[in-house]
Structures are given as C-alpha cells and as structure tokens.
N, C-alpha and C positions, 0 to 999 in steps of 0.2 A: 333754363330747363328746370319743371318742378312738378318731378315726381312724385308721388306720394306714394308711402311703404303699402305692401298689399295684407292684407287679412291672409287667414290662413284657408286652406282650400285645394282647387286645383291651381297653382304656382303657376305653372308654364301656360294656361289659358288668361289666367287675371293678367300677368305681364304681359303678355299678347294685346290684351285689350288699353289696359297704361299706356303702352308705347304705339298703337295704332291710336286711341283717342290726342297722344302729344302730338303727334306727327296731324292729325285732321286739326287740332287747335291750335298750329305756327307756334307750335313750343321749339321747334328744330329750323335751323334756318337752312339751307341748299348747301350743300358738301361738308356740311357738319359732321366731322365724325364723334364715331359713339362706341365707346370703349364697353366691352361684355363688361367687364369687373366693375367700373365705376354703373351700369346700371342696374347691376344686381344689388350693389350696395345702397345707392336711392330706392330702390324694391324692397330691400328690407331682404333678400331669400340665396340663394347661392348660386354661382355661374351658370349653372343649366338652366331655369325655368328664363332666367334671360336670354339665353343664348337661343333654347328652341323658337322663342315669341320673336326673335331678331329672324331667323332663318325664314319663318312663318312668312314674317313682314320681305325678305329678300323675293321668296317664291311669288309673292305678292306684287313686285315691283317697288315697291314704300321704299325699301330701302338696299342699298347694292352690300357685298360680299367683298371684303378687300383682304383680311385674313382670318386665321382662327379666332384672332382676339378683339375686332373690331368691324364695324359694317360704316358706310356712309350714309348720308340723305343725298340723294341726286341731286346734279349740279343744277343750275338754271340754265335750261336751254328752249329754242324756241321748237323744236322739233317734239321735246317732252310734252311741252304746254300745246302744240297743235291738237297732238295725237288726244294728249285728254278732254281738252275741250271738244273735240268732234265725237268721243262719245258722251260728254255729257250732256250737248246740246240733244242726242236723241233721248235719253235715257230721263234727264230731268223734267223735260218738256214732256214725254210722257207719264211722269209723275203729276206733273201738275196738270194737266188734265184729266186724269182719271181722279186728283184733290175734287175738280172742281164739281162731281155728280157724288161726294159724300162728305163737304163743311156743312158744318151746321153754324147756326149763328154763333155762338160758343166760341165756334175755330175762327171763325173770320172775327169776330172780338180780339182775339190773341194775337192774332195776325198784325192787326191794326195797331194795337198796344205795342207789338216787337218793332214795329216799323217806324213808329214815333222815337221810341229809345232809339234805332241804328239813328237817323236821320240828327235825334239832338250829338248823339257820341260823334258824326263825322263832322257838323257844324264846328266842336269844341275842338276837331284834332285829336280827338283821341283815338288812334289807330287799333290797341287791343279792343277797344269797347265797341268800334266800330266792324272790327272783325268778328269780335265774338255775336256778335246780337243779328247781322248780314248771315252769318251760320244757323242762329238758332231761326231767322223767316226762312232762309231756302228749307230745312230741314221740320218746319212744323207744317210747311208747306206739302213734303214728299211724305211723309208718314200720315196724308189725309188720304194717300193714294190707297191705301190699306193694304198694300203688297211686301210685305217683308223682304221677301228676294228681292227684287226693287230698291226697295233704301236701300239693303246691304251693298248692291253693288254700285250705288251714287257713293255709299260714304267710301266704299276702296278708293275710287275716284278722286274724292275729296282728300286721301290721305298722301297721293300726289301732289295734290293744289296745294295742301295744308304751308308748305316748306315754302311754297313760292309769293303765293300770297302774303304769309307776314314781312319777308319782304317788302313785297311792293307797298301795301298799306303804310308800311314803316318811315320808305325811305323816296316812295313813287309819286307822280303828280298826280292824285286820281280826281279828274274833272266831274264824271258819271259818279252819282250816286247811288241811284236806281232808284229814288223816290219813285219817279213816272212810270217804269212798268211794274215795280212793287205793288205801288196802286191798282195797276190795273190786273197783274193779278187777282186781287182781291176783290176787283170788279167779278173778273169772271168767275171767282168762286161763290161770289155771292149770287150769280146772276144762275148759276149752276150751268153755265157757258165752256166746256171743253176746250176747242178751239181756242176762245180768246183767251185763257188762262195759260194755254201750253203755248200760244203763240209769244204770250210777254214775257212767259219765260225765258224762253228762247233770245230774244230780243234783248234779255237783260244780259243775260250769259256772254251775244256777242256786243253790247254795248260797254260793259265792262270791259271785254277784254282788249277793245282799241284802247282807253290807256294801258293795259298792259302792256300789250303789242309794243307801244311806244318806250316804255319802261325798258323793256328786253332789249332794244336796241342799243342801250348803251348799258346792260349788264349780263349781255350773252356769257353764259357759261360761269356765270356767279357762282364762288362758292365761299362758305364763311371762313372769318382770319382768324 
C-alpha cells in the first residue's frame, strides 16, 4: 500500500480521491482490511477526512463497513465480478464507440504507443506494468468518448475490478492478452467506425474475463492474509 501524504485543501475530498485511485490501481488486494487511523496517518491529516472518504467509498460499493474503526475491500467472489462485468460491458462498449467518431490521429498515436508498452510489460511478466499501462488504453480510450459522466462511472466500476484484478495479474494464468482487439480497437477508431470499436471492446472485456472466470474457480471468496 502507498499512499502519499495529501496537500492542504479540502482533506476529506483529496482522501476520497487517494483511496478510490488505490483501490482502481490494485494497491488493496480483496478482503484487505484498512484500519481509519493507520490511513489517516499515510494521508498525512486526522481520522475524519479519512474516515468520511472510507464511508464515501462504503456508499459506493469499493469498500464494505465492518466497524467504526475499520472498512474492508470486498472479498473475491464470482457473483461481485459478474455483476460488474455486465455493466461494464454496456457502459465501456459505449465508451468506445462514441471514442471512435472523436480520435484524432494524436489519440490513436497514444493509443498505439500505450499498447506496445502493455504488450512488452506482459511478455517480461511483469504484472504491475502490465496492469498499470491495460488501465491507462482502456482509460485513454474512454475519455475520447468526451462524456465525463461516462468515465466517472466506468472508473467506480474499475474501483471494484481494481482489488481483483491485482490479484489475478499477480498470481493468475492469464493466456488473453488483448493485443488483437486492442488493435482493432484502434482500427475502428481510426477507421471512425462505431460499431467495430465498441464491438472489440466488448470482446476484449469478455475474452479477458474467461481467464478470470478460470482463476475464480479455484480462489472463490479470496481474501488477503
């Protein structure tokens, strides 16, 4: 876990934002608990502005409620991971469709650049590098969609995945890389093709998640030691 202390400001928003960005970047792994005091102390600020940005993320789903002085990350379950995936398959897929009628070459340059980095990071094994750079294409991807409401509520989504995923990356067989509909992706936004952009999405989302699916079978209800 590594948080970094916040500037001064509004406290209980910037901690909000710390601990929802940890939880979307597999900083927290699945039933990890998270003590108010020790994160207020990584924040740099004092038990409230922690505690509200916890309750925020509880309302939110991100993370459950166990007493005054502590919340958890949700367990690994496959019922969690259905539920999210069915709606990210509508919500992201509609993202990248609406990307692909405003990249400009610019964006699909980036695109293309971020893809070559995931692809060398999964070649070498290296699981953070490979998570982090898989986050920054879906997400340079959905922010072409121009809808703010939109991203915001792919990346709640993602602050679900966040816990589960570092797992899986970490400790999973993942065979799917996503080269091939990454690529084609970036077909259909260059092509300014709708359709085939939202369809690979899509595609990628449930091509990924068969190894997951596979994964979960033998760590239903994961939670960290």
């Amino acid at each position: 876990m590594n948080i970094q202390p916040l500037e001064q400001g509004n406290l209980s928003a910037r901690a909000y934002v710390a601990l929802r960005e940890g939880l979307i970047a597999g900083q927290f792994r699945p039933g990890q608990r998270l003590v108010m005091q020790d994160l207020a102390d990584q924040l740099g600020t004092s038990v409230t502005p922690a505690r509200e940005a916890c309750l925020r993320l509880v309302s939110e789903r991100g993370l459950e409620l166990r007493s005054g002085r502590f919340v958890t990350v949700p367990a690994l379950t496959l019922a969690r991971y259905m539920e999210v995936r069915t709606i990210r398959l509508s919500l992201e897929g509609l993202a990248a469709g609406l990307a692909a009628q405003n990249a400009t070459k610019d964006d699909i340059d980036k695109l293309t650049a971020i893809q070559k980095v995931f692809e060398k990071a999964d070649r070498a094994g290296d699981p953070e590098l490979s998570f982090r750079y898989n986050r920054d294409f879906h997400f340079t991807v959905y922010r072409l969609s121009g809808m703010e409401m939109l991203v915001a509520h792919i990346e709640s989504l993602w602050v679900s995945m966040g816990p589960m995923l570092t797992v899986f990356f970490k400790e999973g067989e993942h065979k799917y890389v996503g080269a091939a509909e990454h690529l084609t992706v970036i077909e259909g936004l260059r092509e300014k093709n709708s359709e085939k952009a939202r369809a690979a999405m899509e595609r990628d989302l449930i091509l990924g998640g068969e190894d997951f699916l596979r994964f979960l079978q033998g760590h239903e209800g994961f939670v960290a030691p």
